[in-house]
TIDRENSE-783698 format. One line per 5 residues: number of its first residue (from 1); for each residue x, y, z of C-alpha. Coordinates in nm, 3 decimals. Each point is the difference from the previous one (the first is absolute). Layout:
N
NUM) X/Y/Z; ... $
END
This chain:
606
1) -4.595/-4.555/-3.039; 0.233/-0.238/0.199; 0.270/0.112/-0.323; -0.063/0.350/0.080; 0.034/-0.043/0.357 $
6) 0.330/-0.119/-0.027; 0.145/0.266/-0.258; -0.148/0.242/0.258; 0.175/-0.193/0.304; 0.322/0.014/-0.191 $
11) 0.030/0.330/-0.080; -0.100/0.119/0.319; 0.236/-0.224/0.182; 0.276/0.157/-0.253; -0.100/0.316/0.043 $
16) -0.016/-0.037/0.391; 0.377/-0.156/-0.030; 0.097/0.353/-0.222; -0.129/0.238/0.273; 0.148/-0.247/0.294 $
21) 0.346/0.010/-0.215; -0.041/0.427/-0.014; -0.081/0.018/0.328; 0.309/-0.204/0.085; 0.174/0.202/-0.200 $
26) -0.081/0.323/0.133; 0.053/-0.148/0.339; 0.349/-0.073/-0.115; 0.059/0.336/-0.133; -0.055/0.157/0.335 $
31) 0.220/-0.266/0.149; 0.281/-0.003/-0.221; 0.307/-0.092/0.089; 0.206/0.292/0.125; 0.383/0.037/-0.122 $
36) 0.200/-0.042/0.241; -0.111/-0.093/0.390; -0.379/0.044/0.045; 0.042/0.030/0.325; 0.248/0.261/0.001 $
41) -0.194/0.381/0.069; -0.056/0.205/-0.309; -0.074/0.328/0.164; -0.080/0.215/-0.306; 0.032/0.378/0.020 $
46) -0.047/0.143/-0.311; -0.203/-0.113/-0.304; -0.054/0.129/-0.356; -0.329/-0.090/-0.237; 0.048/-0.028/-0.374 $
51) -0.157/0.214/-0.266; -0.272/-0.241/-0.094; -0.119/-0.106/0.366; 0.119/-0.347/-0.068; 0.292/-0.050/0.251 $
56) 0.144/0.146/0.293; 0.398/-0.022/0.084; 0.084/0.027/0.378; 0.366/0.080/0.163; -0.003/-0.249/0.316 $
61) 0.244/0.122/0.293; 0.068/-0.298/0.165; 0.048/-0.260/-0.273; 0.160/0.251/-0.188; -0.198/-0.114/-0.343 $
66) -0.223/0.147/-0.245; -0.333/-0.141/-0.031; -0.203/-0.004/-0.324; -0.410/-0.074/0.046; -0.285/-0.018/-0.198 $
71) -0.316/0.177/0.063; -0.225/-0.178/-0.180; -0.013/-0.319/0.226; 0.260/0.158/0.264; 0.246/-0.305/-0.113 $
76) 0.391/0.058/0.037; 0.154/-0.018/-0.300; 0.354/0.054/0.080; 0.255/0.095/0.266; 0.330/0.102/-0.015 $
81) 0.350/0.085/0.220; 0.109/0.338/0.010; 0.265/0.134/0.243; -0.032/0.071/0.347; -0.289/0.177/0.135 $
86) -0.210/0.151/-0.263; -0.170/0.338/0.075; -0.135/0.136/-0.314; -0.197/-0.069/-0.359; -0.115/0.158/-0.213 $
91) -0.100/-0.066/-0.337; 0.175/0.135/-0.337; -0.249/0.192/-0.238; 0.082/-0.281/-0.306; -0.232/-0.193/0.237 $
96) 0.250/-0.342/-0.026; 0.323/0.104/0.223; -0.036/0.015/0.419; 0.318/0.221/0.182; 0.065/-0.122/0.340 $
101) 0.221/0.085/0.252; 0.189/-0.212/0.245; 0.091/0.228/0.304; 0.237/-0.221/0.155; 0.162/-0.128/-0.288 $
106) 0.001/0.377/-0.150; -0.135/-0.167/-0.329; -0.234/0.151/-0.262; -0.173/-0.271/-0.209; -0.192/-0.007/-0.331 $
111) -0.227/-0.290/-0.041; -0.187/-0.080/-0.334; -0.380/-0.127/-0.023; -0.020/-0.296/-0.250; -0.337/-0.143/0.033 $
116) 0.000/-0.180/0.344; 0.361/0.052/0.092; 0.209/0.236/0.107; 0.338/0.016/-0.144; 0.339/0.191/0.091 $
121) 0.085/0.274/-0.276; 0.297/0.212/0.193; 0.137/0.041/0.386; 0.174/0.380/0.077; 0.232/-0.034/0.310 $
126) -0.058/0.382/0.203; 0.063/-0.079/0.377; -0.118/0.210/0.263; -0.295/-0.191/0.049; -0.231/0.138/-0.284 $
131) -0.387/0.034/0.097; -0.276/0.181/-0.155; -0.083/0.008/-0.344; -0.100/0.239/-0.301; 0.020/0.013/-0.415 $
136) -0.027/0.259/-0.177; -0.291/0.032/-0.280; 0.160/-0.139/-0.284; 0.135/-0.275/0.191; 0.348/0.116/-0.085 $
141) 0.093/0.103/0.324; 0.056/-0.250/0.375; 0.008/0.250/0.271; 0.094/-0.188/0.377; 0.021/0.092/0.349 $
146) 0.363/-0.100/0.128; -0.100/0.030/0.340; 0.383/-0.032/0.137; 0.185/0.218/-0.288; -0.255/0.296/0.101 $
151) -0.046/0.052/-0.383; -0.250/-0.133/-0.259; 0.139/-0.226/-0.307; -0.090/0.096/-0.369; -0.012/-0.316/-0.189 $
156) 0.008/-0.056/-0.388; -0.292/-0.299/-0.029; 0.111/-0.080/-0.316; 0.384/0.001/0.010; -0.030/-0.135/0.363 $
161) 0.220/0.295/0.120; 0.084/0.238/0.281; -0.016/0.314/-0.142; 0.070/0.220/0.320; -0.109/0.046/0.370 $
166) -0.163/0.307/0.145; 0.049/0.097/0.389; -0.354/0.059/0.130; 0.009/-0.050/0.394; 0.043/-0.239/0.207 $
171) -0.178/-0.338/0.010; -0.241/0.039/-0.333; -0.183/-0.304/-0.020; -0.313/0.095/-0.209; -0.101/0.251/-0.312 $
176) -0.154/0.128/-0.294; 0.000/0.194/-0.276; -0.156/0.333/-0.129; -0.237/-0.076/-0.295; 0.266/0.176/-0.231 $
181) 0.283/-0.226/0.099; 0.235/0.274/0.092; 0.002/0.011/0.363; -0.093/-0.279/0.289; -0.067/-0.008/0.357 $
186) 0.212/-0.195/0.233; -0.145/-0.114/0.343; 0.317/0.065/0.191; -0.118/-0.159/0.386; 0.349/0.061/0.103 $
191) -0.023/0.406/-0.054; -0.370/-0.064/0.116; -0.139/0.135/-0.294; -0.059/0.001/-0.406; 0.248/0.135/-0.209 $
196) -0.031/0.159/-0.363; 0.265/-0.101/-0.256; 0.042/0.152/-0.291; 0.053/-0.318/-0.265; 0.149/0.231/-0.307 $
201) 0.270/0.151/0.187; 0.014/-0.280/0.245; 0.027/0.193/0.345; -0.227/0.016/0.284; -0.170/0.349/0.000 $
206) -0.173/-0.048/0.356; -0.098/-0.207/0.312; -0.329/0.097/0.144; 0.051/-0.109/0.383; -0.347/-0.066/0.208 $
211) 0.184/-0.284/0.241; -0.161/-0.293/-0.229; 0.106/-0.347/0.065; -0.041/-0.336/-0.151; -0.134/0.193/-0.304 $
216) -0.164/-0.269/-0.218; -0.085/-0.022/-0.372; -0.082/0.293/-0.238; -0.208/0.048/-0.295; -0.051/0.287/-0.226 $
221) -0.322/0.134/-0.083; -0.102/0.075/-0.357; -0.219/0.257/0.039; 0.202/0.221/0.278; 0.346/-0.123/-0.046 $
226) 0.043/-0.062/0.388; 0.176/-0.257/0.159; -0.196/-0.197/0.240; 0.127/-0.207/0.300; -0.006/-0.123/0.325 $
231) 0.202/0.062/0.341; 0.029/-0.009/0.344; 0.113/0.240/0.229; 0.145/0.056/0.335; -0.087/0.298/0.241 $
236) 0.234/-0.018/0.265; -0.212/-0.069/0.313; 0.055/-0.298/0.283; -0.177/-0.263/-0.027; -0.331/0.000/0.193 $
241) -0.330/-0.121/-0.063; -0.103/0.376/-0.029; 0.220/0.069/-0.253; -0.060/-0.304/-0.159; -0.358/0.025/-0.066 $
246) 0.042/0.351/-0.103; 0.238/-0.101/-0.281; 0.296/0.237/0.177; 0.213/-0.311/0.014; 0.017/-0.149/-0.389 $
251) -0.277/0.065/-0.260; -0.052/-0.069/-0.342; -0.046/0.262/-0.305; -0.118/0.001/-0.342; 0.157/0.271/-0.219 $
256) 0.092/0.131/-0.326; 0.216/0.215/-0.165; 0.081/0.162/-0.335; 0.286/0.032/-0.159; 0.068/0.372/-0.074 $
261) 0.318/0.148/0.156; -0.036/0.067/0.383; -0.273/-0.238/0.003; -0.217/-0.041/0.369; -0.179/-0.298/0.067 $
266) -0.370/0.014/0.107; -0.127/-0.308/0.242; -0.302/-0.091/0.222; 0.005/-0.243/0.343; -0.126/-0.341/-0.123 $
271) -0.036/-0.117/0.340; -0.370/-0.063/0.200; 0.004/0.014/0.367; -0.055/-0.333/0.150; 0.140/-0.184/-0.328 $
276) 0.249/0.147/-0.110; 0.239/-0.077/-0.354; 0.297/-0.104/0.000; 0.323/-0.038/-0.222; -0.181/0.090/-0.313 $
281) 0.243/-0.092/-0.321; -0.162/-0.125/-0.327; -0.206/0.249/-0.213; -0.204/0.000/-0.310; -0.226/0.278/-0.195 $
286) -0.291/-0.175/-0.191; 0.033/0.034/-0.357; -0.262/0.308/-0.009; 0.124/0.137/0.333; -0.294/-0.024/0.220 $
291) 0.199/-0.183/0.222; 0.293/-0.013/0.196; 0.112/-0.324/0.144; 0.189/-0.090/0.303; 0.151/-0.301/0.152 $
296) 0.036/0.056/0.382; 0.261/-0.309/0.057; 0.000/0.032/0.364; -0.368/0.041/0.099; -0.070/-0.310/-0.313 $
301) -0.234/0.192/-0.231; -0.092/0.178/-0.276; -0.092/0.397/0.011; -0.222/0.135/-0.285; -0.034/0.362/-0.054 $
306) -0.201/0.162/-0.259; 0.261/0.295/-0.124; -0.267/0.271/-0.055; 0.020/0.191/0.309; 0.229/-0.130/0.214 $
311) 0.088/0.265/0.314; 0.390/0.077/-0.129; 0.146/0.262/0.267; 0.305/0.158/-0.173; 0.163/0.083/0.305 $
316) -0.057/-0.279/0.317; -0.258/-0.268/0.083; -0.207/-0.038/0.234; -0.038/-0.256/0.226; -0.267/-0.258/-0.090 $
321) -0.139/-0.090/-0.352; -0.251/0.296/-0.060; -0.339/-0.097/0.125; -0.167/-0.012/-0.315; 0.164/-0.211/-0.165 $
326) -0.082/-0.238/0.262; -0.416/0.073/-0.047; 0.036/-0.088/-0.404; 0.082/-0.353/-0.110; 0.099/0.095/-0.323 $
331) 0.237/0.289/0.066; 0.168/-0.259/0.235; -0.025/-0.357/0.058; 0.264/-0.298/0.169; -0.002/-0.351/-0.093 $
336) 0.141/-0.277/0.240; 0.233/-0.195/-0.184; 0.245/-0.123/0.260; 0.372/-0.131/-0.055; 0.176/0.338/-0.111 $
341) -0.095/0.135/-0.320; 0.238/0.174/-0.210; -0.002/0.100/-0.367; -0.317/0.012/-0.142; -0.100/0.085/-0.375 $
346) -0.371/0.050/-0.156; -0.195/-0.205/-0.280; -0.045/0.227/-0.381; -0.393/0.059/0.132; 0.107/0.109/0.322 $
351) -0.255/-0.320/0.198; 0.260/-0.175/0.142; 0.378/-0.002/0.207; 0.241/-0.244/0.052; 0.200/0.035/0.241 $
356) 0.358/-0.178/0.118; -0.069/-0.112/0.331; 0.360/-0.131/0.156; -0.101/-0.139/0.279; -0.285/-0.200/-0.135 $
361) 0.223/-0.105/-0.286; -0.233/0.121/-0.212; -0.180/0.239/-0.260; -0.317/0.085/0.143; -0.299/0.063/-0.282 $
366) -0.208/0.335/0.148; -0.329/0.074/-0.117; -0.055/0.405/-0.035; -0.324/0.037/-0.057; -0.131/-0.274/0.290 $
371) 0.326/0.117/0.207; 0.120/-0.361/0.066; 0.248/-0.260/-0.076; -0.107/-0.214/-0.299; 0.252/-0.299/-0.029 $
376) 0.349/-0.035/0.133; 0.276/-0.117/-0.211; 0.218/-0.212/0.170; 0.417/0.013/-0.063; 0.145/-0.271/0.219 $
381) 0.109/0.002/0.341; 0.008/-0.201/0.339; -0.365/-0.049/0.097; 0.114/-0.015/0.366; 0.264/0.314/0.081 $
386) 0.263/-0.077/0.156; 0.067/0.173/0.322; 0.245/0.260/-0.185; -0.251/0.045/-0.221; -0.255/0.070/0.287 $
391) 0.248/0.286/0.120; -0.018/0.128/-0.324; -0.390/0.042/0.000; 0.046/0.108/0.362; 0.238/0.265/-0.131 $
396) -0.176/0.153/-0.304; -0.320/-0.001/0.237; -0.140/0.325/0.137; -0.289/-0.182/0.159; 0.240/-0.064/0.246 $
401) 0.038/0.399/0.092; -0.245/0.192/0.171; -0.328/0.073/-0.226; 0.244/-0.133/-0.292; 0.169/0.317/-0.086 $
406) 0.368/-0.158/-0.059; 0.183/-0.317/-0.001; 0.340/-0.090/0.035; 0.072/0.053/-0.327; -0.123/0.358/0.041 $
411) 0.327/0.131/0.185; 0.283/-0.304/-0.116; -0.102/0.006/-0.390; 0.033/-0.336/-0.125; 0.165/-0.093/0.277 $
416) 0.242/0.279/0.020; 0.067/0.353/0.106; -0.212/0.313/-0.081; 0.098/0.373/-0.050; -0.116/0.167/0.363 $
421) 0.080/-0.037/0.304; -0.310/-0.154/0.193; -0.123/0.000/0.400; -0.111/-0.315/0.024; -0.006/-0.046/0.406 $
426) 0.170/-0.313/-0.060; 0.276/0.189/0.152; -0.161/0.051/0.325; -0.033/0.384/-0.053; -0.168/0.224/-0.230 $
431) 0.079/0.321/-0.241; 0.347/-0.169/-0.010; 0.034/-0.081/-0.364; 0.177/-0.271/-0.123; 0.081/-0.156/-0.372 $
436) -0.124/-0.279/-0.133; 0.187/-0.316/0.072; 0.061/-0.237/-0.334; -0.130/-0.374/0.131; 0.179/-0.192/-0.242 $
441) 0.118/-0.326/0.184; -0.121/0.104/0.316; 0.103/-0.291/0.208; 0.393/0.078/-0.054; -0.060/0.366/0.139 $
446) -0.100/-0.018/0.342; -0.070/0.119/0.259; -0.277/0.216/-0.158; -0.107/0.363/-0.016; 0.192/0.291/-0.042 $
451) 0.113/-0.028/0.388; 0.094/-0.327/-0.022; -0.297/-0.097/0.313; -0.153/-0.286/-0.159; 0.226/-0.301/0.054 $
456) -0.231/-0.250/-0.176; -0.123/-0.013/-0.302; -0.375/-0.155/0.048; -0.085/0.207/0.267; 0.132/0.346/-0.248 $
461) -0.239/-0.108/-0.273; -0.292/-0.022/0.299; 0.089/0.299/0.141; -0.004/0.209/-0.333; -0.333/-0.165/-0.060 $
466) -0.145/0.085/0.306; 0.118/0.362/0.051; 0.059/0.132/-0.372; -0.252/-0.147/-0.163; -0.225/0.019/0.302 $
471) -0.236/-0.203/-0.158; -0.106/-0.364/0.121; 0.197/-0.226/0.221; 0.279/-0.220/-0.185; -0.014/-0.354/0.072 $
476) 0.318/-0.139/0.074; -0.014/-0.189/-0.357; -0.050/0.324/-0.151; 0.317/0.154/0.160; 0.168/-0.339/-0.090 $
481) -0.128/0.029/-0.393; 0.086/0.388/-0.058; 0.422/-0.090/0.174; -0.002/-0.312/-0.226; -0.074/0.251/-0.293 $
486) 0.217/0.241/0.072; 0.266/-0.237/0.065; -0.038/-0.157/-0.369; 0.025/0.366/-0.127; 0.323/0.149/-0.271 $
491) 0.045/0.307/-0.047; 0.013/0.095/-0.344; 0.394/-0.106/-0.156; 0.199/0.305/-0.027; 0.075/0.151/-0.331 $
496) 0.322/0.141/0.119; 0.183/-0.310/0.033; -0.035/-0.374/-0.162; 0.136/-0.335/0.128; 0.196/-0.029/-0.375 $
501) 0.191/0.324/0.058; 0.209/0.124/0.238; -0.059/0.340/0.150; 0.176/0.317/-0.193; 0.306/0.176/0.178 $
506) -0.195/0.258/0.168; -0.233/-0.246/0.183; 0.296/-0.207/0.074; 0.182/0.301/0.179; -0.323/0.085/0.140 $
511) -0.004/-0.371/0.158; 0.312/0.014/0.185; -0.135/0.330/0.157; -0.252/-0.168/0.096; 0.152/-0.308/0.152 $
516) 0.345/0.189/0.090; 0.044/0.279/0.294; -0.073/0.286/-0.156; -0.363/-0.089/-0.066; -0.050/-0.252/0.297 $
521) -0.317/-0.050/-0.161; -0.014/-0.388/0.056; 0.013/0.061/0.330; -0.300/-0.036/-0.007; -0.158/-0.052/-0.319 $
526) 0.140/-0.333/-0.005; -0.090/-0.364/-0.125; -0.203/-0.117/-0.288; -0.328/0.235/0.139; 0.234/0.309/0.041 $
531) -0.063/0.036/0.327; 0.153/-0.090/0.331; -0.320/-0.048/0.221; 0.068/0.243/0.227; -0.141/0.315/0.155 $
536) 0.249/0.326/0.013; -0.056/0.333/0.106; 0.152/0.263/-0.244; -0.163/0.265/0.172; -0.234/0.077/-0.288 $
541) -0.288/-0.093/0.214; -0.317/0.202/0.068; -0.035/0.075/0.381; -0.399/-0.135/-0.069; 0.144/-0.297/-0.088 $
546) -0.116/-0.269/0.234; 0.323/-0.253/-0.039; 0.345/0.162/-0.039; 0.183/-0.134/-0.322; -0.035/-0.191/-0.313 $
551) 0.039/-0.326/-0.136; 0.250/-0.013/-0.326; -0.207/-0.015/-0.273; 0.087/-0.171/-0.284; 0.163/0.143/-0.300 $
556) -0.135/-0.224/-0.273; -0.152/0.214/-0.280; 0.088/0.309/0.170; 0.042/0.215/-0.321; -0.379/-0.068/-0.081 $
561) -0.085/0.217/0.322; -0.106/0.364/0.015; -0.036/0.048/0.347; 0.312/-0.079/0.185; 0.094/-0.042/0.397 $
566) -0.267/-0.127/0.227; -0.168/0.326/-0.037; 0.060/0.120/-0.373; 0.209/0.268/0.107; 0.217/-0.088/-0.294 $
571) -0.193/-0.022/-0.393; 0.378/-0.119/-0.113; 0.274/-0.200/0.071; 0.252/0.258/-0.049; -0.197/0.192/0.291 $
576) -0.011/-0.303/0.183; 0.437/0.010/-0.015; 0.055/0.343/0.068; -0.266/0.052/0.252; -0.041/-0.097/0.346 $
581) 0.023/-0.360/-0.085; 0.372/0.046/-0.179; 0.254/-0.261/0.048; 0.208/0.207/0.235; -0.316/0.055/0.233 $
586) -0.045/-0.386/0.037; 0.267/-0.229/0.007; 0.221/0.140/-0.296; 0.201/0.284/-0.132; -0.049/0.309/-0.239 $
591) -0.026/-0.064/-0.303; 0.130/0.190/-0.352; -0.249/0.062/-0.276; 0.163/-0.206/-0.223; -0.068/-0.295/0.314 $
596) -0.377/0.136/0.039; -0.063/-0.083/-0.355; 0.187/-0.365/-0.018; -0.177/-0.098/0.354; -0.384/0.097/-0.174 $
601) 0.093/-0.154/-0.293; 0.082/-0.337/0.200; -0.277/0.073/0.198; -0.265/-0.013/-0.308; 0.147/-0.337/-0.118 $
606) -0.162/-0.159/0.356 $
END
């Protein structure tokens, strides 16, 4: 007995010391050791699952890597650098290559799957800060958003090769394709609608206009071969708490579209009273499309909408969600998830979501059928945000608006402009309209506003708090947070012009215009910000204006705009020169044609 005993000890001491070693092995597998700084934020935005539901790949913004995890014990496997600013990934259908796109490096990149690593297989230079993603069929086929040329790239995957760019509208950032490959839908935010291209004779055959910005992903259906996606939209009132909570100020849309020619979108108000939805972007269909899936990044959550009998309206919206959606869990339901969710993709049985959550640095695990998050996957980031980083959440955050219909983000997309002129009583007057202000490095272009009346900058970023957002009182760290943001915010490079190379002849005859006394243009657009920091009159002034003039805004980027002047009176810059704003109605002298074109060429290069 005392023999046995101690045969019985030892192998239940070794087997003891096998499941302590797993255990500390699985610990270690959710702890490994991140590439690169483990402190440094991830902030994934898109994500991709392979064929077999073994491994998910996510594009991470801020670290501006690749990230390659394991589903079976949620381990990372591997992590790699791609350029600047990834937006988009999807997955090839040979199930072993990722394409990712770097917006601000204007980079397309193939990654391979070899086991637990990801390897680089081919890197396409395109520029003009490529975005949304979508392959043909076959596979044989890259089609990208170039959200600066206007166009959409046709890429050969195998040869790694530009094949040819089609103009679709301005600013297309997201798409998909009709289930017989031959024509796609562009979400054009810029034209404030969706346009249909045509892919076998490579033209645009029609934008379908219905004011829609921040359009987010798109997915087609099998079954109806509609293109599904999100928005937001703007309807032109001041801002009020009326008009607020009545969703006449911004509002949020869930539509679709086909792709025949002179195709009309259909849509339907997502938005409850009391809680409203805000900046919806990522979308899914289940696999058997029962479902359709939203990510609302601004109000932290996701939407789930059974697709059988959702209220379309062909024409319009109304107001508010329809009521009875609202009385029916499973025709509508909203998880918490917090952060800001973005991309999201579905599991082969259609029970679970993952989710890339960028402000939580992770990919949040959702259970469908108990409508709650499962597990959460972490990337790698700061556990304790810095206060830029604060901003950021402060930005992206429609909690902080009145019954959380928008967020900052809402109007300046991503930190930048929008296409419409908005009333946003930050102006001290309303029903006069003004365009969005870019807030790229916002501490070099003071004073602030469109008048020029806010002299410094912490007490702007309370006062838009307070009165745009109208929702709860900023603390005086939160105002501090959301400038230090700001501040620490590029805009995108500019595709027209590289540090390497000098500018071309026409952009160098357009720069002495500028600079010379014909153009008297640096006058005041002057310095590094463009601007001069002053407040002039031009007469262009509405007499419901409550300040007379307007502070020089800065130039940077200024091809990337659609709206032009502090009201949007001009949709070009060639309106903008031979308008009421023309050199010789300033500070310069008339110019030729010839000059016209040189001085907008220069002027696209800033």
């Amino acid at each position: 007995m005392p023999a046995f005993y101690c045969v019985f000890r030892a192998i239940f001491v070794l087997l003891a010391k096998f499941a302590f070693l797993a255990l500390l092995g699985l610990a270690w597998a959710e702890e490994r050791q991140l590439q690169g700084d483990p402190n440094q934020d991830r902030s994934p935005v898109d994500l991709v699952i392979s064929q077999d539901g073994r491994w998910i790949a996510t594009a991470n913004q801020t670290s501006s890597t690749v990230s390659l995890v394991s589903l079976s014990d949620r381990s990372l496997w591997d992590e790699v650098s791609v350029g600047q600013h990834p937006s988009s990934i999807v997955l090839h259908p040979d199930g072993k290559h990722l394409l990712v796109t770097s917006s601000y490096a204007g980079t397309l990149h193939w990654l391979r799957v070899d086991g637990q690593k990801l390897q680089h297989s081919g890197e396409l230079q395109l520029g003009f800060q490529p975005t949304g993603l979508a392959l043909s069929a076959d596979g044989a086929m890259v089609y990208v958003c170039l959200t600066d040329a206007d166009a959409v790239a046709v890429v050969d995957f195998q040869a790694c090769r530009l094949v040819r760019k089609i103009a679709v509208g301005r600013w297309p950032r997201s798409l998909a394709i009709s289930n017989d490959g031959t024509r796609i839908a562009v979400g054009t935010s810029g034209d404030r609608g969706v346009s249909i291209v045509d892919l076998q004779e490579g033209k645009l055959l029609h934008v379908d206009r219905f004011v829609g910005l921040n359009i987010g992903h798109m997915q087609t259906s099998r079954t109806s071969d509609q293109v599904y996606f999100p928005w937001m939209v703007y309807r032109r009132n001041p801002i009020n708490d009326r008009n607020i909570r009545l969703g006449w100020v911004m509002a949020s849309r869930l539509g679709r579209i086909g792709f025949t020619d002179g195709a009309h979108r259909e849509a339907f108000s997502l938005d409850p009273p009391g809680k409203a939805i805000a900046d919806p972007h990522g979308l899914a269909l289940t696999h058997d499309e029962q479902k359709v899936l939203v990510t609302a990044s601004g109000s932290h959550e996701l939407l789930i909408y059974r697709n059988s009998g959702l209220p379309f309206l062909d024409r319009g919206s109304t107001d508010h969600v329809d009521p009875e959606l609202l009385k029916d869990r499973e025709r509508f339901d909203r998880i918490e998830l917090g952060g800001r969710p973005m991309g999201v993709k579905v599991s082969a049985d259609d029970q679970t979501a993952y989710v890339a959550n960028y402000l939580d640095n992770s990919v949040q695990v959702v259970d469908l059928i108990e409508r709650k998050i499962a597990q959460r996957i972490f990337l790698g980031g700061n556990q304790t945000p810095s206060l830029a980083r604060r901003g950021e959440a402060i930005f992206y955050d429609a909690r902080r608006s009145l019954d959380q219909w928008y967020s900052c983000h809402s109007c300046h997309y991503l930190g930048g402009s929008n296409a419409v002129a908005m009333d946003t009583l930050n102006d001290g007057s309303a029903f006069t309209f003004k365009t969005v202000l870019p807030l790229y490095a916002l501490d070099q272009s003071g004073p602030w506003t469109w008048h020029g009346w806010q002299k410094g900058l912490i007490d702007a970023m309370e006062h838009s708090l307070k009165t745009t957002m109208v929702g709860p009182d900023p603390t005086q760290e939160d105002a501090q947070a959301v400038a230090a943001f700001l501040s620490s915010m590029r805009s995108p490079p500019n595709p027209n012009r590289t540090d390497s190379e000098p500018i071309g002849p026409s952009a160098a005859r357009g720069k002495e215009i500028f600079f010379g006394p014909k153009g008297a243009c640096s006058d005041c657009h002057s310095g590094t910000a463009g601007t001069d920091h002053q407040i002039h009159d031009l007469g262009l002034g509405s007499s419901d204006d409550a300040y007379q003039g307007y502070n020089t805004p800065s130039l940077q980027g200024v091809f990337r705009k659609v709206q032009l002047l502090h009201d949007g009176r001009a949709s070009t810059l060639e309106e903008v020169l031979k308008g009421e704003h023309s050199p010789d109605k300033v500070h310069g002298q008339a110019l030729t044609s010839e000059e016209t074109l040189d001085l907008i060429v220069y002027l696209k290069t800033l």
